[in-house]
Residue frames as a rotation matrix with the C-alpha (Angstrom) as fourth column:
UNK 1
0.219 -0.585 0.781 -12.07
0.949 -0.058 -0.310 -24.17
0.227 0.809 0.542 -9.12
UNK 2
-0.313 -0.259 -0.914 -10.08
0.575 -0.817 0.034 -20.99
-0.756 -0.515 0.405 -8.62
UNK 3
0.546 0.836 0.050 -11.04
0.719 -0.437 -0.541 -18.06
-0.431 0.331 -0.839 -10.19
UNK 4
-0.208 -0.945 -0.251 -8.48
0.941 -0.263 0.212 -16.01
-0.267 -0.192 0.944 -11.73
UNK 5
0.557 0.311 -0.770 -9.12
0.346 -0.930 -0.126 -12.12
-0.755 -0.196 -0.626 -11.64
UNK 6
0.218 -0.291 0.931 -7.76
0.893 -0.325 -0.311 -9.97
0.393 0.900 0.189 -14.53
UNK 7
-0.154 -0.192 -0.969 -6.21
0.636 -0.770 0.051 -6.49
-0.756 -0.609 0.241 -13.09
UNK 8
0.849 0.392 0.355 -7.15
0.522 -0.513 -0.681 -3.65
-0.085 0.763 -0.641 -14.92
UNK 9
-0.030 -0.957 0.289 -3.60
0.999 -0.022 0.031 -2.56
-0.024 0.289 0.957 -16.05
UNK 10
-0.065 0.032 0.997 -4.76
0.811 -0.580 0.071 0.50
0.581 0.814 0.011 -17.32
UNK 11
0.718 0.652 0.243 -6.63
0.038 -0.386 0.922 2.12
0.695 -0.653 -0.302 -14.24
UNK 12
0.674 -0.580 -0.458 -3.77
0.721 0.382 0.578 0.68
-0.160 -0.720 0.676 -11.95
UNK 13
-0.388 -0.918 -0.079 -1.17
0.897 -0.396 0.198 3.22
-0.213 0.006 0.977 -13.72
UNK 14
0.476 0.351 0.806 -3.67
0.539 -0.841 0.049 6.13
0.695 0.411 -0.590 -13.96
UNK 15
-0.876 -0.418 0.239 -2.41
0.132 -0.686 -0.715 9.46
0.463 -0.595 0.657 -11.86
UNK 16
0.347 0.909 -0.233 -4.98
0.477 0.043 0.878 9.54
0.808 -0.415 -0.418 -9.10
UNK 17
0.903 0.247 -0.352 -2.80
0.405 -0.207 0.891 11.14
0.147 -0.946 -0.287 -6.34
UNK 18
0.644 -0.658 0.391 -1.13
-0.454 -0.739 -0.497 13.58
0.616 0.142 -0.775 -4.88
UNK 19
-0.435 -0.875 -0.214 2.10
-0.211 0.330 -0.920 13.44
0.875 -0.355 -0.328 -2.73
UNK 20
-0.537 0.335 0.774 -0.28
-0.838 -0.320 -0.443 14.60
0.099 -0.886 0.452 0.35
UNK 21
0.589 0.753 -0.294 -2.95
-0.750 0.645 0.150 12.08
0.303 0.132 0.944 -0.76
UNK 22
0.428 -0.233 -0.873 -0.93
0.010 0.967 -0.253 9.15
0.904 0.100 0.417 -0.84
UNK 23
-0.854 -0.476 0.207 1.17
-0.202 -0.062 -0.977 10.13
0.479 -0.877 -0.043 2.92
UNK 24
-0.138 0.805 0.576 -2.85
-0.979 -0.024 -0.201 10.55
-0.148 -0.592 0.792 4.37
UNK 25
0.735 0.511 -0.447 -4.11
-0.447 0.860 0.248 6.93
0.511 0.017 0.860 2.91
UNK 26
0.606 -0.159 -0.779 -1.10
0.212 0.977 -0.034 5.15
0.766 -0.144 0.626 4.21
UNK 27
0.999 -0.029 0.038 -0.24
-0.041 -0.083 0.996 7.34
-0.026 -0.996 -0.084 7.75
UNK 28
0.281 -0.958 -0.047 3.08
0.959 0.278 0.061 8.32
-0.045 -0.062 0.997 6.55
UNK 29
0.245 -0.103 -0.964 4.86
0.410 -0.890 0.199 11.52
-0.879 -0.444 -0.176 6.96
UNK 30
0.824 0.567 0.010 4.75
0.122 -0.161 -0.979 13.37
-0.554 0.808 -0.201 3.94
UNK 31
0.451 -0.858 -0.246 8.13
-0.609 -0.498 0.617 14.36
-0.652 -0.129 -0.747 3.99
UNK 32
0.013 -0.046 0.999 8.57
-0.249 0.967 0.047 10.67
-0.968 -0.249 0.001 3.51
UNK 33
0.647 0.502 0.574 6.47
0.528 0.249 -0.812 9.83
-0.550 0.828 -0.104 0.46
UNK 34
0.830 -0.318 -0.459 7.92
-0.551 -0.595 -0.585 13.31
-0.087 0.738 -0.669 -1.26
UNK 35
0.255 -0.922 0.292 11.57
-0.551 0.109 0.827 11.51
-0.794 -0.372 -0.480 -0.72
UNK 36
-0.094 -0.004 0.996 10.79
0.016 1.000 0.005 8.19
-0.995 0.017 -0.094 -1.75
UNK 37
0.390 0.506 0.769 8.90
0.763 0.290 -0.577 9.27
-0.515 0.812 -0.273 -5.09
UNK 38
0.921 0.317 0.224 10.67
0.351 -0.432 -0.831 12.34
-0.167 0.844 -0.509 -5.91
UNK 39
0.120 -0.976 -0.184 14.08
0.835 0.200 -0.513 12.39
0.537 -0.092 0.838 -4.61
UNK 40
0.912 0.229 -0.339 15.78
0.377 -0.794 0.477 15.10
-0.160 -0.564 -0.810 -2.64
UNK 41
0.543 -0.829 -0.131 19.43
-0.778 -0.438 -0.451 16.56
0.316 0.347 -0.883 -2.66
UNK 42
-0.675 -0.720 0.161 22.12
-0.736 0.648 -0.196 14.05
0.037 -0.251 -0.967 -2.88
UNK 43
-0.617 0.318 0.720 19.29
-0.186 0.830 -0.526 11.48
-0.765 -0.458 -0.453 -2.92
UNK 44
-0.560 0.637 -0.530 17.19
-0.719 -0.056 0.693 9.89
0.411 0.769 0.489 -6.19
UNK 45
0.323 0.815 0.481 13.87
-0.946 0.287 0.149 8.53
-0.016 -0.503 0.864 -5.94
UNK 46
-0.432 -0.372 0.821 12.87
-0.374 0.903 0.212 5.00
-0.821 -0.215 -0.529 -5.24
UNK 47
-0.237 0.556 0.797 9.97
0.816 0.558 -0.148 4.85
-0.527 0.615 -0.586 -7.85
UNK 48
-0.900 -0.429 0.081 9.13
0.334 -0.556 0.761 6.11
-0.282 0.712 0.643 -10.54
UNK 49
-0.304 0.944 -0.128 5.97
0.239 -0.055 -0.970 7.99
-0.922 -0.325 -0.209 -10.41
UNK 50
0.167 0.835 0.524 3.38
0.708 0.268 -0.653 8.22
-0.686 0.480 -0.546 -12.77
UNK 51
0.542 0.178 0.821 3.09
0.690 -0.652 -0.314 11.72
0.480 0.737 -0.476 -13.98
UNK 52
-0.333 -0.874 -0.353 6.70
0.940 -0.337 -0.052 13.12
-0.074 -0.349 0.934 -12.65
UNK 53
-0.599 -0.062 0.799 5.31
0.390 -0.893 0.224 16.79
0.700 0.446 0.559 -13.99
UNK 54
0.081 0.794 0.603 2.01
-0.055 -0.600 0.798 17.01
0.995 -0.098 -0.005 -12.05
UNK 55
-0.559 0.010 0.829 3.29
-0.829 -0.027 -0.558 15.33
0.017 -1.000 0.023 -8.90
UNK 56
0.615 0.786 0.064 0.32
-0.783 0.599 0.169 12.80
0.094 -0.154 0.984 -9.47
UNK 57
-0.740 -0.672 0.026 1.18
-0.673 0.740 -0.002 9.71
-0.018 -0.019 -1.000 -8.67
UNK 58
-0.086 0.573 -0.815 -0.87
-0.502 0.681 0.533 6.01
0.860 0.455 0.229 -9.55
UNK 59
0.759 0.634 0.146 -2.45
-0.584 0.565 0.583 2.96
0.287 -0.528 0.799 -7.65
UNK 60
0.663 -0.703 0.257 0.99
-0.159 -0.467 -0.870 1.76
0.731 0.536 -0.422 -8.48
UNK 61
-0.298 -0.828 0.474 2.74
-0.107 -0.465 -0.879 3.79
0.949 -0.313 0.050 -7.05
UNK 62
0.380 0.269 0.885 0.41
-0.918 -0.006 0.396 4.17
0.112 -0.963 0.245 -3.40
UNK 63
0.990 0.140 0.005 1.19
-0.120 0.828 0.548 0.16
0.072 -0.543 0.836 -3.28
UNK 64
0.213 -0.974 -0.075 5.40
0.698 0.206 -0.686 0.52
0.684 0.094 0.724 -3.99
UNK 65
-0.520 -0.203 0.830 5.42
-0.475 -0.738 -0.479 3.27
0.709 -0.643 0.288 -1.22
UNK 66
0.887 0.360 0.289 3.21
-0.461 0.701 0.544 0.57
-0.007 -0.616 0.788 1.09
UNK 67
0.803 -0.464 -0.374 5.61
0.353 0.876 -0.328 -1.91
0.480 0.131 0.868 0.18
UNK 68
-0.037 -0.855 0.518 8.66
0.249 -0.510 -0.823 0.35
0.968 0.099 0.232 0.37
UNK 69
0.112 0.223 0.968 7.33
-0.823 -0.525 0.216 1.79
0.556 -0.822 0.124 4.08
UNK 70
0.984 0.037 -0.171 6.97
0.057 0.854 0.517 -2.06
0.166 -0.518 0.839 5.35
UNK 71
0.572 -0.749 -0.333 10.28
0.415 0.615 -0.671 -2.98
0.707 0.246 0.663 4.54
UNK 72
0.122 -0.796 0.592 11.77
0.108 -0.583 -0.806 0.13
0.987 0.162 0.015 5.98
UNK 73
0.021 0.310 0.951 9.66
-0.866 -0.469 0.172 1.16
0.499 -0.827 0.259 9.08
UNK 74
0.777 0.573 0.261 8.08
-0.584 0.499 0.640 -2.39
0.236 -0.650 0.722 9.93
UNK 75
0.953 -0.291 0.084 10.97
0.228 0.872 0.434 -4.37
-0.199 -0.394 0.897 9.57
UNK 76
0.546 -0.837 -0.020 13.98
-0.214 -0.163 0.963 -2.00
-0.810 -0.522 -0.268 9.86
UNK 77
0.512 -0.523 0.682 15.67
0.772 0.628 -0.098 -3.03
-0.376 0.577 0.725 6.40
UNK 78
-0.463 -0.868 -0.180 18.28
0.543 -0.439 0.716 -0.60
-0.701 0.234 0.674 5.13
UNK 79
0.648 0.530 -0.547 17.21
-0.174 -0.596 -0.784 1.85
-0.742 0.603 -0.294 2.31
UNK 80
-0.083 -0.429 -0.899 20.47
-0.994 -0.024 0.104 0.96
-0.066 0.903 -0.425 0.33
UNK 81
-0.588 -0.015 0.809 19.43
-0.168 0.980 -0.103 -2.98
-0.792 -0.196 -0.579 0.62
UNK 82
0.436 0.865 0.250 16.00
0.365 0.084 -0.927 -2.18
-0.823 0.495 -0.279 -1.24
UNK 83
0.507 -0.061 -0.860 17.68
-0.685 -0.634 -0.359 -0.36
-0.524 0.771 -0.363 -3.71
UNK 84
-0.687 -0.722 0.085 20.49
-0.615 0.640 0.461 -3.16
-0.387 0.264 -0.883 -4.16
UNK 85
-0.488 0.338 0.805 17.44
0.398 0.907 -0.139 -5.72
-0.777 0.253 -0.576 -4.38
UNK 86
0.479 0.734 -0.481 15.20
-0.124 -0.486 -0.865 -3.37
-0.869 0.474 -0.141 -6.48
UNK 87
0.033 -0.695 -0.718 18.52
-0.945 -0.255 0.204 -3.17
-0.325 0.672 -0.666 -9.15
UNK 88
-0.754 -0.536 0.380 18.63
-0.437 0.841 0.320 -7.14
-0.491 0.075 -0.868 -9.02
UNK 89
-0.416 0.451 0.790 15.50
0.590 0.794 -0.143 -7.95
-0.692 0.407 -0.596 -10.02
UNK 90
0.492 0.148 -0.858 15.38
-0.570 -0.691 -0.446 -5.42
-0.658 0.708 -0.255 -12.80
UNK 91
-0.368 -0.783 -0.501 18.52
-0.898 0.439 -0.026 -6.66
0.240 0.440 -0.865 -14.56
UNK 92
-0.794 -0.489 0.361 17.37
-0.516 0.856 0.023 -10.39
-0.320 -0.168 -0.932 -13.53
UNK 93
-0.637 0.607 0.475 13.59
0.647 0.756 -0.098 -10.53
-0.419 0.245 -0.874 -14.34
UNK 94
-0.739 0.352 0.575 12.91
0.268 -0.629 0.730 -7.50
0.619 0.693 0.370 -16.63
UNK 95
0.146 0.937 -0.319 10.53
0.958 -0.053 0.283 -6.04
0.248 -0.346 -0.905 -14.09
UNK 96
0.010 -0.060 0.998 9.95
0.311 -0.949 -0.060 -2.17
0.950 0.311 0.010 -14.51
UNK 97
-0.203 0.187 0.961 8.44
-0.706 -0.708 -0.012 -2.10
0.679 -0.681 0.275 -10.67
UNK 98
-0.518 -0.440 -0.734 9.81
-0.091 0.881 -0.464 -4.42
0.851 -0.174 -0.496 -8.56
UNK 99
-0.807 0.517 0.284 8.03
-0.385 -0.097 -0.918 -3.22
-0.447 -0.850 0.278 -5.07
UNK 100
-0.253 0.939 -0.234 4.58
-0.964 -0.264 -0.015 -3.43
-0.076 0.222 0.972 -7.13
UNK 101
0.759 0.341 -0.554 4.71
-0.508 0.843 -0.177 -7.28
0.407 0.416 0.813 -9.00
UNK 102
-0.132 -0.556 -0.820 6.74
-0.143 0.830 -0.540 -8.94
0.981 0.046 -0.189 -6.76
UNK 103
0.886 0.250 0.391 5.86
-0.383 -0.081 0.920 -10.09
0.262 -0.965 0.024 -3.48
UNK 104
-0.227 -0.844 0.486 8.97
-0.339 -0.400 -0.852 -9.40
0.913 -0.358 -0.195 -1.90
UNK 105
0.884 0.355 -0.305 9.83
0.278 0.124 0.952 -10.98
0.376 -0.927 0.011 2.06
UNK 106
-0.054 -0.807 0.588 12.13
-0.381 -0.528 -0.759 -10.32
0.923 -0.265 -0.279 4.27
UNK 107
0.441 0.152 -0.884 13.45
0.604 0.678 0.418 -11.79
0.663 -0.719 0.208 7.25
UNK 108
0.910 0.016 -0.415 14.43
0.302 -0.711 0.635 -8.31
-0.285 -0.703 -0.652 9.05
UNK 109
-0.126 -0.986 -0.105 18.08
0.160 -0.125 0.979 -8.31
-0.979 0.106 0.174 7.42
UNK 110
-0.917 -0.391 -0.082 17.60
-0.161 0.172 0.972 -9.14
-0.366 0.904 -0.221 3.73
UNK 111
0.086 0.921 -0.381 15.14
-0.789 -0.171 -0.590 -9.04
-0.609 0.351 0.712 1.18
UNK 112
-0.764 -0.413 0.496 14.26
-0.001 0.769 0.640 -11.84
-0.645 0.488 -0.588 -0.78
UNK 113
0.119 0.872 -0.475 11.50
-0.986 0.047 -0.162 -12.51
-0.119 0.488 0.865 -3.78
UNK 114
0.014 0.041 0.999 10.14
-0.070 0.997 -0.040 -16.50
-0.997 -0.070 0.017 -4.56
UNK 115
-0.201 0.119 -0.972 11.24
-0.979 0.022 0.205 -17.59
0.046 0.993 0.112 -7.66
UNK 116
-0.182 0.251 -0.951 9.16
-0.379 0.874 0.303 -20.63
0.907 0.416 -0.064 -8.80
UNK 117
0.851 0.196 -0.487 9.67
0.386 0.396 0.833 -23.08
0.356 -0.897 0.261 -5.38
UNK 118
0.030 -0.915 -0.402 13.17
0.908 0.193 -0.372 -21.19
0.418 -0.354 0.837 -4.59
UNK 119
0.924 0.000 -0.382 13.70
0.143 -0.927 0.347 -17.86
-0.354 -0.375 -0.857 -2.19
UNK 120
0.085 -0.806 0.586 16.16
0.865 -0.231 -0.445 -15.68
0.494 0.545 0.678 -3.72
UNK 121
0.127 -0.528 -0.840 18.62
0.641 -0.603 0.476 -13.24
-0.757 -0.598 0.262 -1.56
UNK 122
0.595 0.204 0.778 17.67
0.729 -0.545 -0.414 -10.13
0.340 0.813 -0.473 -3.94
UNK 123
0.894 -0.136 0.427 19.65
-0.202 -0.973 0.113 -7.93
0.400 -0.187 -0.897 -1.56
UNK 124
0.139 -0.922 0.362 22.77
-0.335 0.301 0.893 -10.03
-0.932 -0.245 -0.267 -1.60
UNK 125
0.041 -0.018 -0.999 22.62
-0.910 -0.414 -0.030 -10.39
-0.413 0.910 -0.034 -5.43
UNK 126
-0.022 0.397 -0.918 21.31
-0.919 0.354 0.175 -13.38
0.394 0.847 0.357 -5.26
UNK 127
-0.900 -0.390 0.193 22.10
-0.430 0.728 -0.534 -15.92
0.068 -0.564 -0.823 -2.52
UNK 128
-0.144 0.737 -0.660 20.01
0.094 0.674 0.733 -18.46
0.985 0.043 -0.166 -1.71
UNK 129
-0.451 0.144 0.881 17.77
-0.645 -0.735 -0.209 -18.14
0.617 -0.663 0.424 1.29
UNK 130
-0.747 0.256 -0.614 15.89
0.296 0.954 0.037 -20.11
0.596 -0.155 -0.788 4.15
UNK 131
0.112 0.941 -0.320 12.41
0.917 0.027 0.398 -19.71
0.383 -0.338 -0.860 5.20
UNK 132
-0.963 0.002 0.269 12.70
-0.098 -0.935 -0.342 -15.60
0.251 -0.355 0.901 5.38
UNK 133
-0.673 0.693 -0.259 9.12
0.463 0.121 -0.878 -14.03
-0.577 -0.711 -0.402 7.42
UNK 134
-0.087 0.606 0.791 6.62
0.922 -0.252 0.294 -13.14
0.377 0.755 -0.536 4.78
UNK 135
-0.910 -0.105 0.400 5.70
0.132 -0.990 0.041 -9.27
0.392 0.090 0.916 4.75
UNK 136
-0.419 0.908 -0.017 2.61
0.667 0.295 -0.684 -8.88
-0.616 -0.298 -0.729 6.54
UNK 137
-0.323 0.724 -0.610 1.45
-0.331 -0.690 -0.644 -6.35
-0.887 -0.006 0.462 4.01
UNK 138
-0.917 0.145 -0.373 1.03
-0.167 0.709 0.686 -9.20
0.364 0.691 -0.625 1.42
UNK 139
-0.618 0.775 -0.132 -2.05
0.670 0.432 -0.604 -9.80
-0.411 -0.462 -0.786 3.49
UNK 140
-0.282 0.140 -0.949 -3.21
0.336 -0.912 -0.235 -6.44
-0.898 -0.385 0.210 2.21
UNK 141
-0.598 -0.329 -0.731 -2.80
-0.624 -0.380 0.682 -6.55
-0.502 0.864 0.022 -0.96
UNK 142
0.235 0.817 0.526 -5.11
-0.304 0.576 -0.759 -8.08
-0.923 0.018 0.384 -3.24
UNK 143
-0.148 -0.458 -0.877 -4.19
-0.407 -0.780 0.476 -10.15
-0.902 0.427 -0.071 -6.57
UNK 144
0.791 0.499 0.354 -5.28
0.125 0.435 -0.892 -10.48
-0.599 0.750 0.282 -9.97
UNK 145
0.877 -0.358 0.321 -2.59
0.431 0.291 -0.854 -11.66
0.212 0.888 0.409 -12.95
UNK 146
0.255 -0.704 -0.663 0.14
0.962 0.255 0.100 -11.66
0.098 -0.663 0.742 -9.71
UNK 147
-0.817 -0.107 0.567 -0.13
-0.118 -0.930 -0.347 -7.48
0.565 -0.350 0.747 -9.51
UNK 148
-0.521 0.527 -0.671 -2.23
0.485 -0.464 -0.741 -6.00
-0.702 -0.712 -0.013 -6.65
UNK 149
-0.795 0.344 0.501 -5.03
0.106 -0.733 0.672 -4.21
0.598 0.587 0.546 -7.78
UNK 150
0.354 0.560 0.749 -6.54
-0.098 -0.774 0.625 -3.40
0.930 -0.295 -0.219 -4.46
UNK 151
-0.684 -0.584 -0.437 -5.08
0.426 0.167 -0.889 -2.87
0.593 -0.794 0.134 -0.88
UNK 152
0.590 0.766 -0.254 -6.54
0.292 0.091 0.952 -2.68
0.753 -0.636 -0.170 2.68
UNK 153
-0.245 -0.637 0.731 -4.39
-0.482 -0.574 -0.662 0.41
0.841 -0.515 -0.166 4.14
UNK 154
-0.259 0.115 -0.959 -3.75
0.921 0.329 -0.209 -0.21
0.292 -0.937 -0.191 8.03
UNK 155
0.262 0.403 0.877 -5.72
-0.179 -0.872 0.455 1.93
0.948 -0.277 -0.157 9.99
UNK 156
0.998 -0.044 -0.049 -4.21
0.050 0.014 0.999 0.94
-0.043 -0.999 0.017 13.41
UNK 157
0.359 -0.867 0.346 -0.30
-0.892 -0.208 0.402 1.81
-0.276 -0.453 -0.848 14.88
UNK 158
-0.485 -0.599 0.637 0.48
-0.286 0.797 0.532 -1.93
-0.827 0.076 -0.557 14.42
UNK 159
-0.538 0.292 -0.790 -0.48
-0.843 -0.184 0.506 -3.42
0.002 0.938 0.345 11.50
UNK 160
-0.755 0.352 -0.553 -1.57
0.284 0.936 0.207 -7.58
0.591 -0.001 -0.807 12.51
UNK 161
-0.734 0.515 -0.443 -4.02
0.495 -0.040 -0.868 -5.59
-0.464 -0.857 -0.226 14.70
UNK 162
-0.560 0.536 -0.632 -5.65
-0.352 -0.844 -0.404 -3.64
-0.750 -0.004 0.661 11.96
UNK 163
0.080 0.846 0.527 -9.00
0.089 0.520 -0.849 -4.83
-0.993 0.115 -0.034 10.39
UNK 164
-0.850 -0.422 0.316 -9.77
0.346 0.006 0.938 -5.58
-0.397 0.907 0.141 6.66
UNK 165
-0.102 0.986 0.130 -12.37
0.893 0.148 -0.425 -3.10
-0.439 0.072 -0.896 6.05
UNK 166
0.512 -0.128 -0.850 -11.10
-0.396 -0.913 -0.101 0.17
-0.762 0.388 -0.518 4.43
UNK 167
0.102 -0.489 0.866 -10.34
0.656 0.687 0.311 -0.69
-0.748 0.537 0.391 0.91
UNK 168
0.220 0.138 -0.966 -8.83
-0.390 -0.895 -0.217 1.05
-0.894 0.424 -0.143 -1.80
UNK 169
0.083 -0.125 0.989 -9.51
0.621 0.783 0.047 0.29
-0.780 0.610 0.142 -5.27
UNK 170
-0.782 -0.593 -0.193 -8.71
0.285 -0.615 0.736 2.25
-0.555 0.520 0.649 -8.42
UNK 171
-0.913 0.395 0.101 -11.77
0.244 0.332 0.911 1.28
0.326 0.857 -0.399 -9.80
UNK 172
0.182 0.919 -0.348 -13.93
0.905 -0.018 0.426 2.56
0.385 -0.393 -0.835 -7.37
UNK 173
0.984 0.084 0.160 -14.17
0.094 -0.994 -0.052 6.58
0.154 0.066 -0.986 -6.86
UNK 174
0.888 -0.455 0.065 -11.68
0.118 0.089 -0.989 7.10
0.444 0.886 0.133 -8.09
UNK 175
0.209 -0.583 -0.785 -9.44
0.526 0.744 -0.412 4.85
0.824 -0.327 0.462 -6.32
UNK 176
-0.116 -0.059 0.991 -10.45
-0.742 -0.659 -0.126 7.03
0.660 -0.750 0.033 -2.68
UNK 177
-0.997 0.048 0.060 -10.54
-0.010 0.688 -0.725 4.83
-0.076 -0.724 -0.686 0.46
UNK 178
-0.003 1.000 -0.026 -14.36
-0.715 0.016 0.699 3.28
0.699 0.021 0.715 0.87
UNK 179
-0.034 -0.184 0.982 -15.53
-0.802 0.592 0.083 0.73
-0.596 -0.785 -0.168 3.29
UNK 180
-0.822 -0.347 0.452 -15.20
-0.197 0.917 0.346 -2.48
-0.535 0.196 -0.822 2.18
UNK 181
-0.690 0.706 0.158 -18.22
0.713 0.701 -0.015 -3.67
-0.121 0.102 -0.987 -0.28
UNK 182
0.629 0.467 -0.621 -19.40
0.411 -0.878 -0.244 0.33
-0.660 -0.101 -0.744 -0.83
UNK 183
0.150 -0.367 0.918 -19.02
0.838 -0.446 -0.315 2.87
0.525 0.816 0.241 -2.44
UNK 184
0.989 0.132 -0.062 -19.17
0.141 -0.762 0.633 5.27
0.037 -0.635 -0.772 1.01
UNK 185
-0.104 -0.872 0.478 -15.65
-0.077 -0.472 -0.878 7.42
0.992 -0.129 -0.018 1.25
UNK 186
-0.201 -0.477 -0.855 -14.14
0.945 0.136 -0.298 7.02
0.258 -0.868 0.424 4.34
UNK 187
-0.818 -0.554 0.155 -13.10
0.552 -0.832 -0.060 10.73
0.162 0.037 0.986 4.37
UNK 188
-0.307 0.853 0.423 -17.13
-0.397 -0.518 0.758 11.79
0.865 0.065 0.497 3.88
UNK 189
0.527 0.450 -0.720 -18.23
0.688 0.271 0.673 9.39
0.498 -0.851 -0.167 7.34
UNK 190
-0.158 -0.577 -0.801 -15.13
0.986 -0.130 -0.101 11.28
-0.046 -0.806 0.590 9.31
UNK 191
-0.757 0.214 0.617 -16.41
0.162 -0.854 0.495 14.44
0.633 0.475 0.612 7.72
UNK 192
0.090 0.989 -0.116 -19.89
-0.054 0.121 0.991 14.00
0.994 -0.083 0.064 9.12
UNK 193
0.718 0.192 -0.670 -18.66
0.540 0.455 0.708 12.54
0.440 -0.870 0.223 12.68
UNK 194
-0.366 -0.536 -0.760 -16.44
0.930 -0.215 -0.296 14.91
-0.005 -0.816 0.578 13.20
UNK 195
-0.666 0.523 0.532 -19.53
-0.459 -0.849 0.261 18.00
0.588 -0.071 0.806 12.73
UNK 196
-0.696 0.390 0.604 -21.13
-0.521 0.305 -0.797 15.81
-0.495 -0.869 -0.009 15.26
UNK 197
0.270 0.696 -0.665 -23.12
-0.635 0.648 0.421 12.75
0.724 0.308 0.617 13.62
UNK 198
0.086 -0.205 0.975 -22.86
-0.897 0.409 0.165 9.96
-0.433 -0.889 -0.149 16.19
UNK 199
-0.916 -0.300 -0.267 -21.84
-0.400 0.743 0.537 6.87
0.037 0.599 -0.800 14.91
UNK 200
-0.437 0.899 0.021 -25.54
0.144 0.093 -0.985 5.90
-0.888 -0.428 -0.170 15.31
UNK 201
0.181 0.816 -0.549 -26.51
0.057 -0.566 -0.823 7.69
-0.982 0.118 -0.148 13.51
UNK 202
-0.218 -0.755 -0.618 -24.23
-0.865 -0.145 0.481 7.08
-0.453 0.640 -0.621 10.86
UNK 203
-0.880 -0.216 0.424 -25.03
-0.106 0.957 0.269 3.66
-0.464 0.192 -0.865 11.05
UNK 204
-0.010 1.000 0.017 -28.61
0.366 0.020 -0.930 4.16
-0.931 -0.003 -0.366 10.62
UNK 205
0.215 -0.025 -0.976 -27.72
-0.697 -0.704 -0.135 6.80
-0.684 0.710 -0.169 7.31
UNK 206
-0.124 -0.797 -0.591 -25.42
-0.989 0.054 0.134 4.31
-0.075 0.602 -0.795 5.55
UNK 207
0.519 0.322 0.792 -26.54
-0.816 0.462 0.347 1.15
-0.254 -0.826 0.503 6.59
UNK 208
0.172 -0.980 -0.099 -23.45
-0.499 0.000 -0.867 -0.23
0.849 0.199 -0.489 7.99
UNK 209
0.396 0.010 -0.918 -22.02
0.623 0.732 0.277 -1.70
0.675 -0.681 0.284 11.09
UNK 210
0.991 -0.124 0.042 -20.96
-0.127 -0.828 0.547 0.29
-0.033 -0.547 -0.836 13.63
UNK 211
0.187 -0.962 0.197 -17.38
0.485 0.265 0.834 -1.70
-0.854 -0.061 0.516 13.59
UNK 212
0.014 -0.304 0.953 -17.33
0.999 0.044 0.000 -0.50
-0.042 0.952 0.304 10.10
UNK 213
0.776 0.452 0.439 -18.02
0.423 -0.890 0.168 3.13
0.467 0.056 -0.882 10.80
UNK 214
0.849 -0.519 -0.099 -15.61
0.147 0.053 0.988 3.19
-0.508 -0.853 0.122 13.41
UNK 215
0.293 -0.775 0.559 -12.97
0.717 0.565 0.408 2.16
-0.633 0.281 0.722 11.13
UNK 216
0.335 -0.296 0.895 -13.33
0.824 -0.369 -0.430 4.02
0.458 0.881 0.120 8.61
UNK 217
0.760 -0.049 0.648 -13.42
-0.143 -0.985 0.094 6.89
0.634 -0.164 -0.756 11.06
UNK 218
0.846 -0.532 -0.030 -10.39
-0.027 -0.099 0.995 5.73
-0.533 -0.841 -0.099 13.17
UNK 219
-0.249 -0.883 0.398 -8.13
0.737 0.094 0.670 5.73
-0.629 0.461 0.627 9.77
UNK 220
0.356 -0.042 0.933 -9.42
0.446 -0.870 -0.209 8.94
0.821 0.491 -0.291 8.31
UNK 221
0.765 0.065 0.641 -8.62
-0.282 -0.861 0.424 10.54
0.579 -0.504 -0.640 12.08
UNK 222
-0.108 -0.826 -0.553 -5.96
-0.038 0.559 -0.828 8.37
0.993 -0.068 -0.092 13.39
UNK 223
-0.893 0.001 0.449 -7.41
-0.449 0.043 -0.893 7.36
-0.021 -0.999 -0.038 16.61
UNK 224
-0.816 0.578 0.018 -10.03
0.399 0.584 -0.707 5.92
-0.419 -0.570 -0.707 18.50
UNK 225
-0.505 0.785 0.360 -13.58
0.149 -0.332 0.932 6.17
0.850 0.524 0.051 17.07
UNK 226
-0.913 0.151 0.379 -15.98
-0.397 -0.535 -0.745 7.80
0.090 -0.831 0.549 20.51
């Protein structure tokens, strides 16, 4: 029998991050993130962050700026497409945050969302579609009552190459990268290994795997763990 998880709703839309924060977990260029979530001249955001005053932005938000970064980076889709599809399925299925509760594919041209057993052309206002290529960051994404409420940033350059073992949950310090199944921050192992712990030795502190150490420390430092 499946189990069906319950997202914590609440937690999911707290303000937990900054602009910087959220560019560092998901290895984007801050510039980027600030664009996307707060607009620039001649340009309005894509989402609608959390707490617009402090800058802070939610769990949310980090996964509609994941979502929003696939579409653009991994698979090249237009920026006024997403918006076109974002606008449809507002106005078509009352949904405040379309990147977030819809799992959204895309076959490199067009965006589409499943409705029921049909794919719907969301960035052609509606056309019917055929077998578009799932997002690979759906793999990533973990859900309970069809929102995400925890994601496994990519710590490697490609993404089908990068392990599921840095997780961020909202619910867990407060919603900072950890390894998988811990409560150890990333950010505190790369802290340590780069004042010269040895991943040894790490392992031995934390007891971990070394693959797991590694990780955490090749996506807090972008690169090869030594």
């Amino acid at each position: 029998m499946e189990i069906k998880i319950k997202a914590n709703v609440k937690i999911i839309e707290t303000p937990l991050y900054t602009v910087g924060d959220v560019a560092h977990h998901l290895r984007l260029p801050r510039s980027s993130v600030l664009c996307w979530s707060l607009g620039q001249e001649g340009s309005e955001p894509v989402i609608e962050v959390a707490d617009k005053s402090r800058r802070l932005m939610s769990f949310r938000n980090l996964v509609e700026v994941f979502s929003l970064s696939s579409l653009l980076r991994g698979h090249e889709v237009h920026l006024s497409k997403i918006r076109k599809a974002i606008s449809y399925v507002k106005k078509n299925w009352g949904s405040d945050a379309p990147l977030f509760d819809r799992k959204f594919l895309t076959d490199g041209k067009e965006i589409f969302v499943r409705d029921q057993r049909k794919l719907i052309c969301v960035s052609e206002a509606g056309q019917m579609a055929m077998r578009p290529v799932m997002v690979q960051y759906l793999s990533r994404l973990k859900f309970g009552d069809s929102i995400p409420f925890q994601m496994y940033p990519v710590t490697t350059p490609r993404m089908e190459f990068s392990k599921h073992v840095v997780l961020i949950d909202p619910n867990v310090r407060f919603g900072q990268p950890c390894i998988k199944g811990s409560r150890i921050p990333t950010a505190t192992i790369a802290e340590r290994y780069t004042a010269g712990d040895s991943i040894k030795s790490l392992v031995k502190d934390y007891g971990r795997k070394a693959t797991e150490i590694e990780e955490a420390i090749r996506y807090e430092l972008g690169g090869r763990a030594a």
